[in-house]
Structure formats: C-alpha cells, structure tokens
N, C-alpha and C positions, 0 to 999 in steps of 0.2 A: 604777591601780585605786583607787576608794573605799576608806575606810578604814572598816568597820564601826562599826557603832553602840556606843558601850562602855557597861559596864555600869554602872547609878548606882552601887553599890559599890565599883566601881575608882575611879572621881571623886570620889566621897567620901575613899575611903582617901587617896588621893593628896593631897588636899588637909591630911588630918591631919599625912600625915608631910613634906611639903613647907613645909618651913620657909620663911618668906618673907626673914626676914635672909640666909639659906644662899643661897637664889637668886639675891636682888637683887646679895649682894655680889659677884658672879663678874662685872656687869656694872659696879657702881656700889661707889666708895669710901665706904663709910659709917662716921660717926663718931657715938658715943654723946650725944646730949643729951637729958640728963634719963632718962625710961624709955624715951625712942623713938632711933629712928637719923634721920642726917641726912646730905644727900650733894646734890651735883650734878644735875640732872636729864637723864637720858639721851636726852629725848620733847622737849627744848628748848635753846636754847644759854641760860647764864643763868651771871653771874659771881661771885654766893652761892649758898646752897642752900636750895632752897628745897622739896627733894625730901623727904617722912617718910616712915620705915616703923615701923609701930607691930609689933611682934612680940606682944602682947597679945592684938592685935587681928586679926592677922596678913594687913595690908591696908598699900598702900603711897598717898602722895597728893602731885601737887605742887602746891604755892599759888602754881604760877607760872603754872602753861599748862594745871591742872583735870586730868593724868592721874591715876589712880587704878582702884583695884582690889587683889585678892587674887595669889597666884603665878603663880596661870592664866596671868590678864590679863596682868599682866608682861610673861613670856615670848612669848606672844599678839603685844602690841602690838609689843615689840621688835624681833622678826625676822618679823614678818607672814608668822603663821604661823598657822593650824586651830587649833579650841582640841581637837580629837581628837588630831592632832598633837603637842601641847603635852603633854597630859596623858600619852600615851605617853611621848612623852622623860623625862619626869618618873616615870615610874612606874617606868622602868627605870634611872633613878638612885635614885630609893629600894626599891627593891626590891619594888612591889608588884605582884602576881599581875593581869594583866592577864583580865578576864572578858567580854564580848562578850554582846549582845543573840540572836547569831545563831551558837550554837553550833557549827555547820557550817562558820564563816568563819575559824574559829582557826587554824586550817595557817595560808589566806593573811595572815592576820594578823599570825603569826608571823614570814612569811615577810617582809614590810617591813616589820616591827620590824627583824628579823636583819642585812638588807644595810648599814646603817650602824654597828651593831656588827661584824659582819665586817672593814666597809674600817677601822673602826678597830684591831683587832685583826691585819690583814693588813699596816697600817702599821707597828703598835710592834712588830709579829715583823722586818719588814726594819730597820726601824730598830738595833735588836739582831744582825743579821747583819751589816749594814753595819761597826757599832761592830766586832764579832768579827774580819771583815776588817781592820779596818787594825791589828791586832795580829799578824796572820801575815805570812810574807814576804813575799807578794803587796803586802801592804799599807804596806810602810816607806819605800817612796816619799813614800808619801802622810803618812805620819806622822815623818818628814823634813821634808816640806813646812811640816808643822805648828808644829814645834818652833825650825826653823832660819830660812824666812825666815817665818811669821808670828809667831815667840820666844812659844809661849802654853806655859805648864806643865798637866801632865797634871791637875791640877784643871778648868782652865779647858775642858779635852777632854772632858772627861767632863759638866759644867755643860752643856754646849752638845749634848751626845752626838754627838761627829762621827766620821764613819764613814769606810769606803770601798768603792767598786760594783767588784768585780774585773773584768776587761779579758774575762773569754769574753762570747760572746752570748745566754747562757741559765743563766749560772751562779745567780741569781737564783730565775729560773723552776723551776729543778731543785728547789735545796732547797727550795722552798716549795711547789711543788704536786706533786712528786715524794717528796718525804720528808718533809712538812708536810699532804701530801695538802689543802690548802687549794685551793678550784678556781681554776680559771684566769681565768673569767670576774669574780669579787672580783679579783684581780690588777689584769687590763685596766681595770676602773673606779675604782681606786684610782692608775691613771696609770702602774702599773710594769714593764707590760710591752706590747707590742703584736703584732699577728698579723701573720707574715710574709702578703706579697704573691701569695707564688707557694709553693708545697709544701706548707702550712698547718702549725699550729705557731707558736708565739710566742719573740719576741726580747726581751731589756733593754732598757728606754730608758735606764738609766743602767750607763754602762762604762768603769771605770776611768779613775772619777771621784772626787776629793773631796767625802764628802756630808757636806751642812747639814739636819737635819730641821728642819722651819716646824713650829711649833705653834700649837693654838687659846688665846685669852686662860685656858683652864683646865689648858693645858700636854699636849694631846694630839695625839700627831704625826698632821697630816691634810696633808703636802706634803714634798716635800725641794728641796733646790738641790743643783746636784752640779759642783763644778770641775773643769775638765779638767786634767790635768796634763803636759800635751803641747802641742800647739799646733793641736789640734782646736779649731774653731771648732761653735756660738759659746762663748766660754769660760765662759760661766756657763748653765746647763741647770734650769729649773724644769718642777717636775709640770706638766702639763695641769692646767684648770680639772675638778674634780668632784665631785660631790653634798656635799663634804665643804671642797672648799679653792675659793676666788676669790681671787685676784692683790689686786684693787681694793677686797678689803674684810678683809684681812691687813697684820697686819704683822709683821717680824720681832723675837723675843725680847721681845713685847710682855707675854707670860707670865713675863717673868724681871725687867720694866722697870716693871709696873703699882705694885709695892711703893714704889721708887727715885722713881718719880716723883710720888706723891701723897706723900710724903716730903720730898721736896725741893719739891715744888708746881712741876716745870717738866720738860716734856719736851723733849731730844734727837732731832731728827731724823737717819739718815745716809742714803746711797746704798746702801752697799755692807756683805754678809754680816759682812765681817771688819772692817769700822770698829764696827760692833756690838759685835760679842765682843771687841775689842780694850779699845773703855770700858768693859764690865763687869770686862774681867783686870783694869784698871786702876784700878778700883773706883768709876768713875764708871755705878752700876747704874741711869738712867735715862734710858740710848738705845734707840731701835728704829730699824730699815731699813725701807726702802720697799720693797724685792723687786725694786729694779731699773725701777719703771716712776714716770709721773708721778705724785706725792700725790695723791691724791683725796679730794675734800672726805667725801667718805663714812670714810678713814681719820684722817681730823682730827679728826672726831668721837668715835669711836672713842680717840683718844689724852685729850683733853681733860674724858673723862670722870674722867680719874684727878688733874686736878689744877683746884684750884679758883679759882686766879687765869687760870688757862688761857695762864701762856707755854707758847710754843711756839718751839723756835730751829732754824733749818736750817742743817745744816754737812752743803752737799755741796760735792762739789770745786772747786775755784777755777779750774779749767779749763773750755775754753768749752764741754764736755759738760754737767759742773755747773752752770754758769751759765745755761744754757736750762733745766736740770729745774728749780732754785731757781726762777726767773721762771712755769716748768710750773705750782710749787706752788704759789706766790703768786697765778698766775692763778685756780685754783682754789679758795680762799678768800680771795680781795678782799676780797669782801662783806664776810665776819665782819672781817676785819683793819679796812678802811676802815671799821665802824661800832664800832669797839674791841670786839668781842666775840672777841676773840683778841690776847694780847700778843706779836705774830710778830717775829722778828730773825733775822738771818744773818749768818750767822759762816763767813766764808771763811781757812782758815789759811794762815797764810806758806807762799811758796815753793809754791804751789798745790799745799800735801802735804794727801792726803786724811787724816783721822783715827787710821787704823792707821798709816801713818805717821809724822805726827808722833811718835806716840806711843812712838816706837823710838828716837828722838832726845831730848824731852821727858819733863818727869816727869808725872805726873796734873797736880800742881798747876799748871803754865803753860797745859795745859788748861784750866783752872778757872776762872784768870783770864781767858782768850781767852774763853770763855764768860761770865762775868762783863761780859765788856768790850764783846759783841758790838750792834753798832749796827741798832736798830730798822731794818723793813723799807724804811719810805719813804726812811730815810735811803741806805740800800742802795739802794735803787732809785734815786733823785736823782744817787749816784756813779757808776751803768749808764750815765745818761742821758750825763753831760757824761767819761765813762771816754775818754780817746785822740781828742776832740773840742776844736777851736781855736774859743773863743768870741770869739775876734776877729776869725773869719771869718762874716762876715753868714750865709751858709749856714747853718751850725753852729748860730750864734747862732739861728736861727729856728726851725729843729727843734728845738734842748734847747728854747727857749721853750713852744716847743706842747706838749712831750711833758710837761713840767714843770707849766702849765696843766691838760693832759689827768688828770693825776695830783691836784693840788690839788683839782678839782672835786668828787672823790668822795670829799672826808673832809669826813664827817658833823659831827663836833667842831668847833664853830666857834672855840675857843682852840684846839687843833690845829692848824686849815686857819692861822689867824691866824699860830701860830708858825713855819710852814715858808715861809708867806709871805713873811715877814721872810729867813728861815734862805735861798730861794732868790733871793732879789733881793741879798743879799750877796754870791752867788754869779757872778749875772747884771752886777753892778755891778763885776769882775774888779779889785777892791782901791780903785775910789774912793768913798770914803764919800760923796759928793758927789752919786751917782746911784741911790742905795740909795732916795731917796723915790721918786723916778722909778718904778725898776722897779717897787717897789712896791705903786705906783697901776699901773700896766702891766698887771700883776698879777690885780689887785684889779676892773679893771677887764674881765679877761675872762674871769675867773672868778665875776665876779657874776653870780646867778640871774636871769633874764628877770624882767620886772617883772608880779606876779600881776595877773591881768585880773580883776575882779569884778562878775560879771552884778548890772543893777537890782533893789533889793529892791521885793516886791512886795507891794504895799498892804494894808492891814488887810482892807478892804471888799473886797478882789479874792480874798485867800486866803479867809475866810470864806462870804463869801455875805452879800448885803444879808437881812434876817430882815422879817418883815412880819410878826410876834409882837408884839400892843401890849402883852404885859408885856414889864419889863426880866429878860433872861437871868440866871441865877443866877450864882454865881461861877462865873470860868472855871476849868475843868479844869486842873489845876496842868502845867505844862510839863513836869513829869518824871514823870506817871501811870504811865508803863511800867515806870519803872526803878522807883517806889513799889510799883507791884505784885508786878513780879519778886522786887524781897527782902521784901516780906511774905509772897508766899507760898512763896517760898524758905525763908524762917525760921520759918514755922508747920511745915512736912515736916521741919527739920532739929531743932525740938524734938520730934517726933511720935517723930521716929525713934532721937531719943539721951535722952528722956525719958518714958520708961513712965511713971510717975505724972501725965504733965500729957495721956494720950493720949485717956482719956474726957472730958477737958474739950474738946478741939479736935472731938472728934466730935458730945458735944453739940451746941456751938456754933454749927457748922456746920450740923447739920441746923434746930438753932432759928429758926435764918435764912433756912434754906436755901439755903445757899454752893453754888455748885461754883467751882472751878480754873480761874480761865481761860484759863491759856499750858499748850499743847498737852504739852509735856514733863511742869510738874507733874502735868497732869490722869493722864494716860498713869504715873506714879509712884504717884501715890491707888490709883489702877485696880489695880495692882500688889500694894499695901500690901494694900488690901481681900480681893482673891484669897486672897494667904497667910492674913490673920488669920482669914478666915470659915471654913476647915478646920482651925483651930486649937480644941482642945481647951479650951484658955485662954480661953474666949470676953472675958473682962472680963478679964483683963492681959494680953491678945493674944499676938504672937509673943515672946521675950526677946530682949533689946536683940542681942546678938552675932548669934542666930540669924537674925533679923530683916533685917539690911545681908548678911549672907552670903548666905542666901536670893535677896534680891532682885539682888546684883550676878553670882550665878551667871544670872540669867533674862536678867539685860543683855548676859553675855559674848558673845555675839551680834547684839548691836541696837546697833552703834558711836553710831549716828546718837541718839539718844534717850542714851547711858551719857554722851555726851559733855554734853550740858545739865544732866547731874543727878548727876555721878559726887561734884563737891562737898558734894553734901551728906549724901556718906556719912563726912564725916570734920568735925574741928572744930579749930578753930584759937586763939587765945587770944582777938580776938577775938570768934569768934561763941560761945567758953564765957563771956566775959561778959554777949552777950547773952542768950544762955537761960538764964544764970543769973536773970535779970531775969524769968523766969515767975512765976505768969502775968500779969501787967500785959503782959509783949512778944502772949503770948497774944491777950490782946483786943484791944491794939493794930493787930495784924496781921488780927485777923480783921475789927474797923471799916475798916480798908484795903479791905480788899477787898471789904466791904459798900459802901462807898463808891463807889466804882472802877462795883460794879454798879449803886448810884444815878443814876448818872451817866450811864452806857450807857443805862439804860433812859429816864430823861429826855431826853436826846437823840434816842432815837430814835421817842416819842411826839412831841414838840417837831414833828420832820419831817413824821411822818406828819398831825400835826394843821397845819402849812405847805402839805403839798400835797393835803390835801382842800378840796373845792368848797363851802363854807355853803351855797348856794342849792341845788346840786343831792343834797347829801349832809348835810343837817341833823343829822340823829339822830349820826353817824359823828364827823362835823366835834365836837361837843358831847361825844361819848364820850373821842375824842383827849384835848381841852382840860384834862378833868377827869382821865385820867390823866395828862400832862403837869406838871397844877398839883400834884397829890399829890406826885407825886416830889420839886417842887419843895419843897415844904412840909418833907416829911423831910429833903432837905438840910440847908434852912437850921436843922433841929431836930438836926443832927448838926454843925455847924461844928464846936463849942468841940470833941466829942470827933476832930474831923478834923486840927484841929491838935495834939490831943495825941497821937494815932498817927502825925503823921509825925516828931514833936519824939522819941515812942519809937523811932522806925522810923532814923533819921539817924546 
C-alpha cells in the first residue's frame, strides 16, 4: 500500500532533530577537519576523501562525483529508498510524532511503520531466548562446544551473544507467541518459524542448533546462523532472505569490525562464523565473514567504506573449497582490483588451517605477520596458474602462457602491467636468465593493444560551410564556449546563493541586459530561486543564506535528474571561496560571459538567415538581416578587451 502523504510538520521536525553527522556516520567513517567532517565517499569508489559534511550547515557533498544533499537525501540515495520512507525511518529513530495529510490513514500507517519494528523486536526477544537456552541443561552441549573445541572465554560469548535453539519442534513458537503473545505471522517473516504442511500450525526452523545472531552495521539482530551439533545436514543453517536481512548485502560482525578496521585502515575477509569471532577473541578486531556464499561486489563496497586506503585481504581456506570462493571473490571485483581502486591480497595459512584454527595452535602475532606478509592478488593468482603444472611440458607451457597473457591484459597501470611482465617471463624463462628477454617480448607482444585506427580529419571548409558573406567573420567563437558558459553561469548561482549582499547586483544586471540562463538546469535553478524569494517577506535581502539551499534542495529531493547538475553549487570548496571572494569583479565578469556567449548566438544566427535570403526576391528582408547581423557584429568587436578579461576572471 502507498504510504500517505505526511505532514510538512513531521518533515520539518525530522529534519531538525536528524543530525546529519549522527546519520552519515552509521554508514561513513568520518574524521574532523577543520569545523566540517570528512570521509570516504559511499556514492563512489575513491582512494581519499573527498566526501564533507558540514553539521553547521547540516548538508553533506562530495567533490568527487557531485553527490550532495541534507539527511533526507542521504539515506534516499543510499539504499534507494522514498523520501516518505526515509523520513519515517528517521522519525522513529528520533522520536518524532508521525502526522499524516490524511487523518483517516493513521491506523494504516501505523500499521507499516510497526512491521519492521516488530521483526526487529521479535529478533532481539529470540536472540535473548536463545542466549537463556544455552545456559540451561538443554543447552551444555552446546556450550561445551563453545568453550572446549572453539576454546572462546565467556566474554567472547557474550560479545558475539551466542545462543542455543533447543531440540522440540515448537519450543520457540510457544514462548513467543504463547507466552510472549507476539503473533505468529511476525514470527514467519522474520524467518523463525514456518507453517506445518499438513494439520496447520507452525514449526522451528532452528532445532538444536548453535546460534550466531547476524547484525546490521548498527548492531541490530535482523538474521541468525545456527550450527548443527549432530551430524544433521546442512551444517550451517541461515534465516531466509527478509524485509530486514539479504545474504548478498551482509556481512558478518561488520558491526563489531567497522571500528578495528578504519583503525587499522585494512579489512579482513573470512569464510566462516568462527574464524570471525576467533580474530576478534584474539584481538585482531577487523574481520568480517561472508555468510558462507561468494563476496559480492555489493559487500566490498560496503567493507571499504570504513578504510581509506581500501586494503582488502582474503583468508579463506587453502582448500580447494577456498580456493574457488577466493577466485569467486576476486572474480567479482577484478574491475576495482585490476584498476587499483582496491588494495586486494590473499592470504592462505599453512597446512590449509582455516583462521580459527590456526589460531589454537598460534599466537595473534604470527597471525599478524601472515597478514603482514600476505602476497598481492595477481601475485596469487600467477601461483594458481603455474600451482602442480610442468612448464616443461609444451602443453602446460601454453595454457599458463595464455592464462598469464589473459591476466596481464587487464591491468590498467602500465608500471604494474610493466613489472609482472618482467616478474612472469622469469617465471616462463624456468631459471635461464638467457630467455628472460624472449619471453618478454613474447609477452609484450600479445599483450599489446591493437593498433588505434584514426578516421580522416575533416576539412576546415567541409565542417564549416563555404559562407558567401563578403564581410570577413568576426572572431571565431572560442573552442571552449560551453565549458565558459557553464562556469560563468555556474559561479554567478553559486555566489547569488552563498552571498546575500552581492544578490541585488546579479539581479540588476541581469535584467539591465536582459540575460536569461542558458543551460537548461541553471535556468530551471533561477526558476526555483525566484519562486521562493517572490513569497518572501524580505522582498530586498530575499530568502537567508541557510534557509535559501534548504528550501530549494527539499524541492529537488525528488527531481534526481535536474539535483544531479546543480547539487554543486549548493556547497563551496576552497577554491570556489576564492573565487567569490573575488566579487564583484567575478560578478561582471561572469555576467559579460554570458552576454557574449548571447552576442554570438544572435550574430550567427542573423548571419544565416541573412546567407539564406534571396536579394532580388526578398530586398527589404535580405537588407533587414544584414543590418542586424553587422550590429551585433559591431558590439562584439566593442566588447573584445572586456571578453578577455572575463575569461582571464573566469580560468
């Protein structure tokens, strides 16, 4: 069902008490510089930060890839979601009173607000039952398990809150919606129980099992894993996918790991629940797990927002299960890896012991150093290739060549591509230094890019048009008129809008001349600006600076298309505060731009029309053309000197 219309009061409040630092940081590592926060961009992959949030101002912007916006937005763009949507979630984590257009709609309202507080509410009750279980007898199996062969101390039990699902078919079901009176139908969509086949009535899906609760990056249980402690298959059991958990865009102890790893600035990948909690007992607190399936580039992302050089090391197991999911995850961020927007390594431990393992044998520190020591992807990947293969056997020999080929091609880095070129013809050359140039060129030679083909440039007179104008053309139109335009009238909006006192001059001006805007988005922004100020009270210091950008990027939070061209110039950077510092000289400068720009257009396009009328059959017409044509021309050449000095301002 639609979500009713909410009330401007509820959007208002919401937006007061919705801190934008509070929000941002739950997705993004943000570090204090100067009065604003700075972090990683969540909306890009990028290896500084280039991400602000001004809490002043209480709007966030990146100067890497133009997102920007208020809390709304944010959350909005993040998980591409309603801004109705958004503001709900938001209002029921600050607590404000939800009010509705449509009086009438509030039950339903209520009612899908409720179901995702419920399922989370129906989670951290079992989660808590679970815990309670493995303290009773029922439960010492399982807390045997715990103690003896994963050796974790009752801190680390409780860190992690691991439970146990006792062995009936409905013990579960009972206390919760029998003595919890919680209904059953939250239960079923929350994954915890299911409706028998035949007699009606619902079963456990988890039965005396070891349980792991999954949490969200804010540490709310929305999934479990549950180990079997028998020889029921399969041995590892996760929730169903629902409203609340996905597999492919989780991950394990991320909530416990986000601190540990923008800390240390390098995430830990594992396989498995207990290599997880293992490196955290062991106080290496920046591992997560995968949940058991292939990494997906969608969880990489996710990881990478907490560390800003963006390693990233895979240690899953050294056995050939491992080694397919490592190759899994590598397939699914090539890209970033082969274009260095990811620092990726794999680290396979001796004696093909998974990470809890080792770690029972091992101190943290040999850990440390294994991780320390762990050799970059491609280098991993090159050992796959030539792993239990005889390069003496021509066969051999020709597949590692290709595969090796097939691998070089796609690094970007041409000192990179350069040094493993070398690094595999050492390889391919099996100890004689002698054939090391060989391979080489070998190399070199099939990994080189096809040679680019370049269509005939084509002629002055051909692109143009022969002119049959017997005056000579005024100067030509500068080759980068567009991009001159763009940032003059980019930078006349973006002082209008962060400098009240220069705002009746831009308006003058404008009209003295009669400007309008001529890229679709500024115009469409003026348009905007106008609307608000002309119901402003303040007729002559128009809207105030804050109110002003807030106003108008609530009116865009819906117009992606249009927020996207112009979301920059609701923020300012160090250089465009020196340009507007520079008012108003950037003022005029910007606005003879753009007088120009319309010189130009209009001269050309008399120019033409006086080319393609007839003299003999169109006298009067023909004569009218000519004379607007030469005027314009006139004013050009009456504006050069100041045409150079608005783009020498403008540059």
């Amino acid at each position: 069902m639609q979500i009713p219309r909410l009330h401007p009061d509820t959007i208002e409040e919401v937006k007061l008490r919705a801190d934008i630092v509070d929000v941002v940081s739950e997705y993004v590592v943000l570090r204090k510089r100067g009065k604003d926060f700075v972090g990683l961009c969540p909306f890009h992959d990028e290896k500084s930060p280039s991400f602000t949030v001004s809490q002043t101002k209480q709007m966030y912007y990146c100067f890497g890839c133009q997102a920007g916006g208020n809390a709304i937005k944010f959350v909005m763009e993040l998980g591409k979601r309603s801004f109705a949507d958004v503001v709900l979630d938001l209002a029921r984590r600050y607590q404000v009173p939800v009010q509705t257009l449509e009086p009438e709609q509030r039950q339903e309202l209520q009612r899908q607000l409720s179901l995702r507080e419920q399922l989370y509410e129906v989670l951290a009750t079992s989660a808590q039952f679970y815990q309670y279980a493995l303290r009773q007898s029922q439960g010492q199996k399982a807390l045997q398990y715990l103690q003896s062969n994963r050796q974790l101390k009752e801190e680390t039990i409780q860190q992690f809150g691991l439970g146990y699902a006792p062995a009936g078919w409905e013990t579960l079901y009972r206390y919760l919606v029998e003595d919890k009176r919680l209904p059953a139908q939250i239960l079923e969509k929350a994954g915890l129980i299911k409706p028998r086949k035949e007699g009606g009535g619902y079963y456990d899906v988890f039965r005396d099992r070891l349980m792991i609760p999954i949490r969200d990056v804010q540490g709310r249980v929305i999934a479990f894993g549950g180990r079997t402690l028998t020889d029921e298959q399969p041995k590892y059991l996760n929730s169903p996918e629902t409203e609340l958990f996905s597999k492919g865009k989780t991950l394990f102890a991320l909530d416990q790991a986000k601190g540990g790893i923008s800390q240390l600035d390098q995430a830990v990948v594992v396989e498995g629940y207990f290599d997880a909690i293992a490196l955290h007992a062991a106080g290496i607190n920046n591992a997560v797990a995968s949940l058991g399936t292939a990494l997906s580039l969608e969880q990489v992302r996710l990881i990478l927002r907490y560390t800003e050089s963006k390693q990233l090391v895979l240690n899953f197991d050294a056995d050939k299960a491992g080694t397919n999911a490592a190759e899994r995850a590598i397939g699914e961020i090539a890209e970033l890896a082969y274009k260095g927007e990811v620092q990726l390594k794999v680290l396979n431990l001796p004696d093909g012991k998974d990470a809890d393992e080792y770690l029972h044998s091992h101190t943290p520190e040999d850990y440390a150093a294994l991780l320390k020591n762990a050799p970059l992807w491609l280098d991993w990947q090159i050992q796959q290739m030539i792993q239990d293969r005889d390069l003496k056997q021509a066969t051999d020999f020709q597949q590692v060549t290709q595969q090796i080929v097939k691998l070089l091609k796609n690094i970007a880095n041409s000192d990179t591509r350069n040094y493993y070129v070398s690094y595999c013809a050492e390889i391919l050359s099996l100890g004689d230094t002698r054939l090391i140039p060989l391979r080489v060129e070998n190399l070199l030679t099939q990994i080189a890019p096809p040679a680019a083909t370049y269509s005939k440039p084509v002629s002055a007179k051909k692109a143009w048009g022969s002119s049959k104008s017997p005056l000579p053309t005024p100067h030509s139109p500068l080759p980068t008129e567009r991009s001159l335009l763009e940032h003059a009238e980019a930078l006349l909006l973006r002082i209008y809008l962060h400098c009240p006192e220069q705002r009746q001059l831009i308006i003058a001006e404008l009209e003295e001349r009669d400007l309008q805007f001529s890229l679709s988005h500024h115009r469409f922004l003026w348009q905007q600006i106008l609307e608000i100020s002309s119901g402003n009270e303040e007729t002559k210091n128009f809207v105030s600076l804050p109110n002003l950008i807030s106003r108008l990027q609530d009116q865009f939070l819906e117009l992606d298309s249009e927020m996207t061209l112009i979301a920059h110039l609701f923020h300012v950077d160090e250089k465009n505060q020196k340009e507007i510092l520079r008012t108003p000289q950037v003022v005029q400068a910007a606005i003879a731009c753009m007088d120009l720009v319309m010189l130009e257009k209009r001269y050309r396009h008399f120019l033409e029309l006086w080319q393609q009328t007839d003299p003999e059959a169109e006298p009067e017409r023909y004569q009218s053309y000519y004379q607007a044509f030469y005027a314009e021309k006139i004013k050009l050449q009456q504006i050069d000197r100041q045409r150079l000095f608005s783009i020498t301002e403008l540059l």
